[in-house]
C-alpha positions as CSV (number, residue, x, y, z in Angstrom):
1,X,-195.2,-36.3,23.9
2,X,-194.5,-32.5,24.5
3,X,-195.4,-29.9,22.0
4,X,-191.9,-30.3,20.1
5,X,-192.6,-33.7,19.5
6,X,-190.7,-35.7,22.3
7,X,-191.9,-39.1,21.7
8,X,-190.3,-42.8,22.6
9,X,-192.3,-45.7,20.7
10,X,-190.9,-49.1,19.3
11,X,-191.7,-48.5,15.3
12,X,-189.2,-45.2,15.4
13,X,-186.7,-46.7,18.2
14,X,-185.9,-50.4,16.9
15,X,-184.3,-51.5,13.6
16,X,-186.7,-52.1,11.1
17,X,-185.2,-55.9,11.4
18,X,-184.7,-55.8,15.0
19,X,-186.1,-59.3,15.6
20,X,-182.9,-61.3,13.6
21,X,-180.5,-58.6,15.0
22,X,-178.1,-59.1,17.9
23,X,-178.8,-56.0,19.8
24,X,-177.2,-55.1,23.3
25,X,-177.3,-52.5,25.8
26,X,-177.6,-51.3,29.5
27,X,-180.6,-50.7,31.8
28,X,-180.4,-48.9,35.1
29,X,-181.8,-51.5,37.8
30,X,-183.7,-49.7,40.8
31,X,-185.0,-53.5,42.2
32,X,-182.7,-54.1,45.3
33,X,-179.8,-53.8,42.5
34,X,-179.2,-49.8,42.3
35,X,-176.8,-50.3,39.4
36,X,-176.7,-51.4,35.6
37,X,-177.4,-54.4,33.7
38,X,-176.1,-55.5,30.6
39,X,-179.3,-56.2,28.1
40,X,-180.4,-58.1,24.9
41,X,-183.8,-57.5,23.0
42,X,-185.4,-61.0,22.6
43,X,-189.1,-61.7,21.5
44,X,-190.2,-58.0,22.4
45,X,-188.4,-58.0,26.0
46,X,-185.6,-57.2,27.6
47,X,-183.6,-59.6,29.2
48,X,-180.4,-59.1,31.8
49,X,-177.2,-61.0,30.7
50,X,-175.2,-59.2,33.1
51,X,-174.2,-63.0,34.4
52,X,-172.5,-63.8,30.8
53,X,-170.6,-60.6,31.4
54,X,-170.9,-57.8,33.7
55,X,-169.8,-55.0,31.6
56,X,-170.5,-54.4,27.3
57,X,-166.8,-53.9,27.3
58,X,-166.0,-57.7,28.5
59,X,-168.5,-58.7,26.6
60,X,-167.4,-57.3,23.3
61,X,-163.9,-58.9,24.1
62,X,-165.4,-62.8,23.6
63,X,-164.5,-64.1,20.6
64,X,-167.6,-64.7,19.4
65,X,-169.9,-62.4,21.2
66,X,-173.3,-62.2,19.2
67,X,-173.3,-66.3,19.5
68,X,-172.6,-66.0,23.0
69,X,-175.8,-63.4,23.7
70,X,-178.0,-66.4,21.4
71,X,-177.1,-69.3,23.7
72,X,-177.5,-67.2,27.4
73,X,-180.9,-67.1,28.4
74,X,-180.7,-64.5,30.6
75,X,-183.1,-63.0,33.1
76,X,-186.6,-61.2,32.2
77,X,-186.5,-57.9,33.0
78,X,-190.0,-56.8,31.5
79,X,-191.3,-55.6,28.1
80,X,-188.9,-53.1,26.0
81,X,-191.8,-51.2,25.5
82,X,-192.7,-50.2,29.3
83,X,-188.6,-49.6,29.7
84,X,-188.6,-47.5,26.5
85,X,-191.3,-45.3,27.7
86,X,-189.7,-44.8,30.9
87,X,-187.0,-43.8,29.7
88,X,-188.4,-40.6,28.9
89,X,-186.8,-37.4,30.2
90,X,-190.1,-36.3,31.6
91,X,-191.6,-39.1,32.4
92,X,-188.7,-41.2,34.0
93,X,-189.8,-42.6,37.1
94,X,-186.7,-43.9,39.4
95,X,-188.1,-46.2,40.9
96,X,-188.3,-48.3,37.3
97,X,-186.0,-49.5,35.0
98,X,-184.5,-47.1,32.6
99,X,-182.3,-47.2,29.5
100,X,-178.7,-46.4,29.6
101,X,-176.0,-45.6,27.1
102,X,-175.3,-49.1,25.7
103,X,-171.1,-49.0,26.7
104,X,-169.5,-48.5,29.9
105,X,-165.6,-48.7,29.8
106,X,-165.0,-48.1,26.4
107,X,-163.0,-45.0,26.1
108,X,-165.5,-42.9,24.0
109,X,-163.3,-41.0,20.9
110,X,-164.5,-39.2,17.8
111,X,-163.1,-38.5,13.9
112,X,-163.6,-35.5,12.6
113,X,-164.3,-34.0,9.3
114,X,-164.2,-36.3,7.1
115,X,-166.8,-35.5,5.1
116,X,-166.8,-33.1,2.7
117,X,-169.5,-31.1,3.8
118,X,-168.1,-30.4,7.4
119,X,-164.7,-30.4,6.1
120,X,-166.1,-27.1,4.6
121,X,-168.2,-25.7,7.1
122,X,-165.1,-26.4,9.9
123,X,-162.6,-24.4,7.7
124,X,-165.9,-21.8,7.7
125,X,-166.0,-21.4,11.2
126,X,-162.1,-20.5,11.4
127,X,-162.7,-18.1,8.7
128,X,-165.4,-16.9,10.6
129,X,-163.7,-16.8,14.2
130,X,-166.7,-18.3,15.3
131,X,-169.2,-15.4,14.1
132,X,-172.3,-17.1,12.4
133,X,-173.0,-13.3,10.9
134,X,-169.7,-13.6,8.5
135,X,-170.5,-17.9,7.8
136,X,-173.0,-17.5,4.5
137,X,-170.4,-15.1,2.6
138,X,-167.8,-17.5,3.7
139,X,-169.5,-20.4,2.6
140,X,-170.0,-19.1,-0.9
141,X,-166.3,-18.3,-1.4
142,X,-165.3,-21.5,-0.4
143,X,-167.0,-23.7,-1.9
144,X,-166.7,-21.8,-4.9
145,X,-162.8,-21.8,-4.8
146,X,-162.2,-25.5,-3.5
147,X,-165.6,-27.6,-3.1
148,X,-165.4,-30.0,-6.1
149,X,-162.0,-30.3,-5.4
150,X,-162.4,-31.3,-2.0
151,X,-165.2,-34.3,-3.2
152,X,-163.0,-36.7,-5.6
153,X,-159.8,-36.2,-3.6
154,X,-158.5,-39.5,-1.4
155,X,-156.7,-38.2,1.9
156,X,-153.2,-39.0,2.1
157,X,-153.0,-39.1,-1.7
158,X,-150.3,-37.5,-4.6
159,X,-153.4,-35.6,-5.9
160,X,-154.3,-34.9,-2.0
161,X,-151.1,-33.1,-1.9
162,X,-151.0,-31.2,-4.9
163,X,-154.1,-30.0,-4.1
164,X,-152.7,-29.1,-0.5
165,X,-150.0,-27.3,-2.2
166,X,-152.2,-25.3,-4.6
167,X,-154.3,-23.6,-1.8
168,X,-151.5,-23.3,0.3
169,X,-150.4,-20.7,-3.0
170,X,-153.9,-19.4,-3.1
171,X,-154.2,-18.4,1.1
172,X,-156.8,-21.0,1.5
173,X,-155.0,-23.8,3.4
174,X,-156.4,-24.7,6.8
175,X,-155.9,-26.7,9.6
176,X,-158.9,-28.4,9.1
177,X,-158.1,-29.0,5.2
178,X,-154.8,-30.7,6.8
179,X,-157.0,-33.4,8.9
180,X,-159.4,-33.3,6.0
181,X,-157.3,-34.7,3.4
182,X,-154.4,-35.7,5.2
183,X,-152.6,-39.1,5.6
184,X,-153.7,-38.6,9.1
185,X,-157.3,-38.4,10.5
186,X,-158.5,-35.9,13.2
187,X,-159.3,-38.4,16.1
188,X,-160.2,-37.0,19.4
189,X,-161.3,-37.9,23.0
190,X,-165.1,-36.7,22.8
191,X,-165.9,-37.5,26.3
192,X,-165.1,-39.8,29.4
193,X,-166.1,-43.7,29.9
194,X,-169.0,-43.8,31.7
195,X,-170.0,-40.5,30.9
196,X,-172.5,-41.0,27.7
197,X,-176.4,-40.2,28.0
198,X,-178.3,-42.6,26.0
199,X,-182.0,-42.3,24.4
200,X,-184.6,-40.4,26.3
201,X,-181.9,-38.4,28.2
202,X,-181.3,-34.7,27.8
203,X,-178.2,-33.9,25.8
204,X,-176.4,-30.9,26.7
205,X,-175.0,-27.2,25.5
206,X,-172.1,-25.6,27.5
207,X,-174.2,-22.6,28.7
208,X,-172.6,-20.2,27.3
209,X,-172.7,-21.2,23.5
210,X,-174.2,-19.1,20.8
211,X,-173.6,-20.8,17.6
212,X,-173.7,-25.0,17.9
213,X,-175.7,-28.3,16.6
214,X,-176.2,-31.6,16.4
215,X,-173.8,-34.3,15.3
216,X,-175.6,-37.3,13.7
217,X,-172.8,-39.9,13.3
218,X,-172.3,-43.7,13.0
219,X,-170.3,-44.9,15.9
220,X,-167.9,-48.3,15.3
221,X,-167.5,-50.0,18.0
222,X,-164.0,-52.0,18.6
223,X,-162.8,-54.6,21.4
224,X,-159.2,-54.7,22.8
225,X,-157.9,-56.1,19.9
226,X,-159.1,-53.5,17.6
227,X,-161.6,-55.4,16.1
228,X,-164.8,-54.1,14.9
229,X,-167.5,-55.4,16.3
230,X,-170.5,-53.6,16.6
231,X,-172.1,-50.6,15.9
232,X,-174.3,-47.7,17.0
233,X,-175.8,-44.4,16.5
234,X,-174.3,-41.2,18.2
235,X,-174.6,-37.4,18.8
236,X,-171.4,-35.9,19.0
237,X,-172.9,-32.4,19.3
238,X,-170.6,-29.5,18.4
239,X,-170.0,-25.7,19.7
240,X,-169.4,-23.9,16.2
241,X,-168.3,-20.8,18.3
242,X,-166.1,-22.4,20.8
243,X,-164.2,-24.3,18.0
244,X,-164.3,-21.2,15.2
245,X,-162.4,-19.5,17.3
246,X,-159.5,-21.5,18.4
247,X,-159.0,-25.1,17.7
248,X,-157.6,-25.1,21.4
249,X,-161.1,-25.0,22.1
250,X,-162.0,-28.2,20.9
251,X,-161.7,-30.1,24.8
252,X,-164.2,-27.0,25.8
253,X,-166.4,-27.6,22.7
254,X,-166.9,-31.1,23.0
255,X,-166.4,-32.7,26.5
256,X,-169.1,-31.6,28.4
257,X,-171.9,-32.7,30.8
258,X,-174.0,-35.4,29.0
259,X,-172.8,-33.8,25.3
260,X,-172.3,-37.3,24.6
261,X,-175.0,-39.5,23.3
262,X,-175.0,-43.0,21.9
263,X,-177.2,-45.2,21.1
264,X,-180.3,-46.4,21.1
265,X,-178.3,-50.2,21.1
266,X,-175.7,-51.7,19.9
267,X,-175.9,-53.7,16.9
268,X,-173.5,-56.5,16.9
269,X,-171.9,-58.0,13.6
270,X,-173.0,-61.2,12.5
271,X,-174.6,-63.4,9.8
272,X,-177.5,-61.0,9.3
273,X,-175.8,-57.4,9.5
274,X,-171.7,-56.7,8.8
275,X,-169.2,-53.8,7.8
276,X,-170.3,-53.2,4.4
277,X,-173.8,-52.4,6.0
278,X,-172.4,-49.7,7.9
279,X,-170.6,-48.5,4.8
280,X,-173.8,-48.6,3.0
281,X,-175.8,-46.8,5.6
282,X,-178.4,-44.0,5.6
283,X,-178.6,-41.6,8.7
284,X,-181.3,-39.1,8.9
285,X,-181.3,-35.9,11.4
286,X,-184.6,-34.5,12.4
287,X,-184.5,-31.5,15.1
288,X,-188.1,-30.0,16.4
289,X,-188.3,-27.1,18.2
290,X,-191.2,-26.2,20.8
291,X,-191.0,-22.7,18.5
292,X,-192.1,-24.8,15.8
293,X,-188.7,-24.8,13.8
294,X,-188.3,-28.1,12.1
295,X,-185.1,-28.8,10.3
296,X,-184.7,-32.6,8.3
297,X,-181.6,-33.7,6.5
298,X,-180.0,-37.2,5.7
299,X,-176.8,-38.5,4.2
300,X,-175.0,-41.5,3.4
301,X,-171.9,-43.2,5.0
302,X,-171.1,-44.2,1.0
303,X,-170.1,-40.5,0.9
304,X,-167.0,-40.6,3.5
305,X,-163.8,-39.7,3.2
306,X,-161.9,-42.5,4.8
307,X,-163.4,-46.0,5.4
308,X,-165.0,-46.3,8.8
309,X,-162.2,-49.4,9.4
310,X,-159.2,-47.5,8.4
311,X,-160.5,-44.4,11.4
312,X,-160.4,-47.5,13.6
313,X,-157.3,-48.5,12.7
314,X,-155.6,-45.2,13.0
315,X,-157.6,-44.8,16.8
316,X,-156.2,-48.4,18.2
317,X,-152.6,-49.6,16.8
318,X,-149.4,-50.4,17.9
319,X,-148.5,-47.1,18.3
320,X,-152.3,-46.4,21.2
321,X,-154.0,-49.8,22.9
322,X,-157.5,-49.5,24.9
323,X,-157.4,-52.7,26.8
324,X,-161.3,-51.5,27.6
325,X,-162.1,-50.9,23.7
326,X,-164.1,-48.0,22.5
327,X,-166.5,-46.3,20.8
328,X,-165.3,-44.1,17.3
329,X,-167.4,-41.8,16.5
330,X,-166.9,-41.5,12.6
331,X,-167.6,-38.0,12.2
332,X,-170.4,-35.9,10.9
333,X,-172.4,-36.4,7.9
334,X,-174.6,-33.3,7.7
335,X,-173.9,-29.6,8.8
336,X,-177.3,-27.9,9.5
337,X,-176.9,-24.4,8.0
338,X,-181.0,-23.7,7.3
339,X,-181.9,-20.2,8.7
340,X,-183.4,-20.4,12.3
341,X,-183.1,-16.6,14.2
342,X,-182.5,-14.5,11.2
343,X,-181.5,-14.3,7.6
344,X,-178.0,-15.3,7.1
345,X,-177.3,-16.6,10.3
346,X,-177.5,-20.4,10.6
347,X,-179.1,-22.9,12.7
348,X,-178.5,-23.1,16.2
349,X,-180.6,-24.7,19.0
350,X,-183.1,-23.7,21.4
351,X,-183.5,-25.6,25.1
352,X,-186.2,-27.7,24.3
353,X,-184.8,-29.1,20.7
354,X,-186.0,-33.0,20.1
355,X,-183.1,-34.1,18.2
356,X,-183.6,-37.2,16.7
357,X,-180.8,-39.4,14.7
358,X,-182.1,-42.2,12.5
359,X,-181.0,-45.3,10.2
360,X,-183.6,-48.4,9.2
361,X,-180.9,-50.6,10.3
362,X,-179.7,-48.9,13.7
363,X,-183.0,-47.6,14.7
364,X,-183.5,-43.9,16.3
365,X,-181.8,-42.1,19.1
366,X,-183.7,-39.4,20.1
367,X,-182.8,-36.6,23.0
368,X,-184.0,-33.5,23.7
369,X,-181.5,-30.2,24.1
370,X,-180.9,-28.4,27.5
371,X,-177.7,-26.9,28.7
372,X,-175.0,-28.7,30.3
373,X,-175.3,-27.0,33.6
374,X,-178.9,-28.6,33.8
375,X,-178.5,-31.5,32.4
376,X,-178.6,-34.7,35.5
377,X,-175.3,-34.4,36.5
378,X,-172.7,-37.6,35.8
379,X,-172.3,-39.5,39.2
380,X,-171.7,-42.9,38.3
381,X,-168.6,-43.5,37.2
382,X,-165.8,-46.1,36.7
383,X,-165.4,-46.5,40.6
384,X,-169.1,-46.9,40.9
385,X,-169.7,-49.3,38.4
386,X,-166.9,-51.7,40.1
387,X,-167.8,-50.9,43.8
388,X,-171.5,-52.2,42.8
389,X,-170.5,-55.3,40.2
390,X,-168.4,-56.5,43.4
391,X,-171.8,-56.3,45.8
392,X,-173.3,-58.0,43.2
393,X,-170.6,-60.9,43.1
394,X,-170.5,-60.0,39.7
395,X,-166.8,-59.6,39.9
């Protein structure tokens, strides 16, 4: 633990019920194997099932995957606790096992605003131009003219598009308000398979970024078919600047060196933990800074716009297939606006941040800020992975 609070122990890390849930992910394997596994958590340990399937993404494509994890023994890797704690950013040692981000293939996509609250601080930053100096007077005009509008409207609605008219007539309309309340969602490619840091790693700022924050977001997880059918926690983590100034930004702002962050696991579906549990979730966001800043805030999925299903269903359709599956993002559910530098001018972060991103159910994924130019660099990619499943006779 460093002075902001960097800490990796089982209570904060594992779902409250984590001993009847189905939870999978991916170790890096040092021992002779110099590649990933695919995991399970099973009586305190973790244990390789990379022999019932090589990759999450095949796995996720069984028809029956959380059965098919029970019944596969699978072989003892060591206790999650050991692997957990060297999975630490600064205390990682290479030559151990290591958590990973818990998919590989999946192509890794993100819907935004839709949630109120960052419905209304995204149409802020284009008022803004990116300036966090201009964002509290903007704030107060805007939710003062459309906020309780914006909360008992149904995108894609009649009322939807009166209201859409109405601003239109009052200057107020934005691009944003369009996605926001729309028949169609914003959806996104956040990132690149392969390319997602996962709890303990550093999570990183494009370097030249004044104004950004974290994401905390519920990430669905669908297989080739478009089936939901597990779930994770995420960090889809934003450059208010970049974006305020030109939504042509938003590749820039959000594809980045290890700006990607899922996990801790994935929690599969099954008898014990569905859809309506996501629906019904709780996600906290804590962010510690080694200058003593502490910022806490929490929301519920209950409070989105569109059902975490229908984003799904407008990602993979007839009309876009991902034969690999992937990982939705579901968008944002709190917009940290407390004061950090100065009066008036927002949160941002510092290097050294501890974000950490938390649900009973999901567990925590916790990362600590730097800059994407010192971030580990991503070198293990799609060609990797295949190249070292085939040495492994894997595939």
């Amino acid at each position: 633990m460093n002075e902001a609070g960097f800490v990796l122990n089982l209570e904060s890390v594992l779902p409250d019920d984590y001993e009847q849930a189905t939870l999978v992910g991916r170790i890096w394997r040092p021992d002779g194997i110099a590649g990933p596994g695919v995991v399970t958590i099973r009586d305190g340990e973790v244990r390789d099932i990379s022999r019932l399937s090589p990759t999450v993404s095949e796995l996720l494509n069984m028809d029956a995957p959380a059965a098919a994890i029970r019944s596969h023994e699978g072989e003892r890797i060591g206790p999650i606790k050991e692997i957990l704690e060297n999975s630490h950013a600064d205390a990682l040692d290479p030559s151990l096992p290591h958590f990973l981000a818990p998919v590989d293939l999946q192509a890794l996509k993100a819907a935004g605003v839709t949630f109120v609250r960052s419905i209304l601080e995204r149409v802020i930053e284009e008022h803004t131009k990116g300036d966090p100096a201009g964002a509290e007077a903007a704030r107060e005009k805007i939710e003062r003219e459309i906020g309780g509008d914006l909360a008992r409207v149904k995108p894609g609605s009649e009322e939807a598009e009166r209201l859409k008219q109405m601003l239109i007539e009052r200057g107020l309309w934005s691009q944003y308000l369009e996605v926001g309340i729309g028949p169609y969602a914003e959806v996104f490619s956040k990132s690149q398979p392969m390319s997602a840091v996962g709890i303990g790693a550093e999570i990183g700022l494009h370097p030249d970024s004044t104004w950004n924050n974290p994401e905390p977001e519920t990430v669905m997880i669908a297989n080739a078919s478009g089936k939901t059918v597990a779930v994770s926690l995420g960090n889809d983590v934003n450059l208010r600047d970049f974006e305020g100034r030109s939504a042509l930004l938003l590749g820039r702002a959000k594809d980045n060196n290890a700006s990607c962050a899922i996990g801790p696991f994935l929690r599969l579906f099954d008898e014990h933990f569905g859809i309506d549990d996501v629906r019904a979730c709780e996600v906290s966001l804590t962010v510690k800074g080694t200058d003593g800043f502490v910022m806490e805030g929490s929301s519920s999925m209950a409070e989105i716009s569109r059902d975490p299903l229908d984003l799904v269903g407008q990602t993979i359709s007839a009309n876009h297939q991902y034969p690999d599956g992937l990982a939705l993002f579901t968008g944002t559910m709190f917009a940290p606006t407390k004061d950090r530098d100065a009066p008036g001018m927002g949160f941002t972060h510092h290097p050294g941040d501890i974000v950490t991103i938390a649900s009973p159910r999901l567990g925590a994924l916790v990362n600590r800020v730097t800059t994407s130019d010192k971030a580990a660099p991503w070198t293990f990619g799609t060609g990797a992975l295949m190249r070292n499943l085939a040495a492994r006779k894997l595939i």
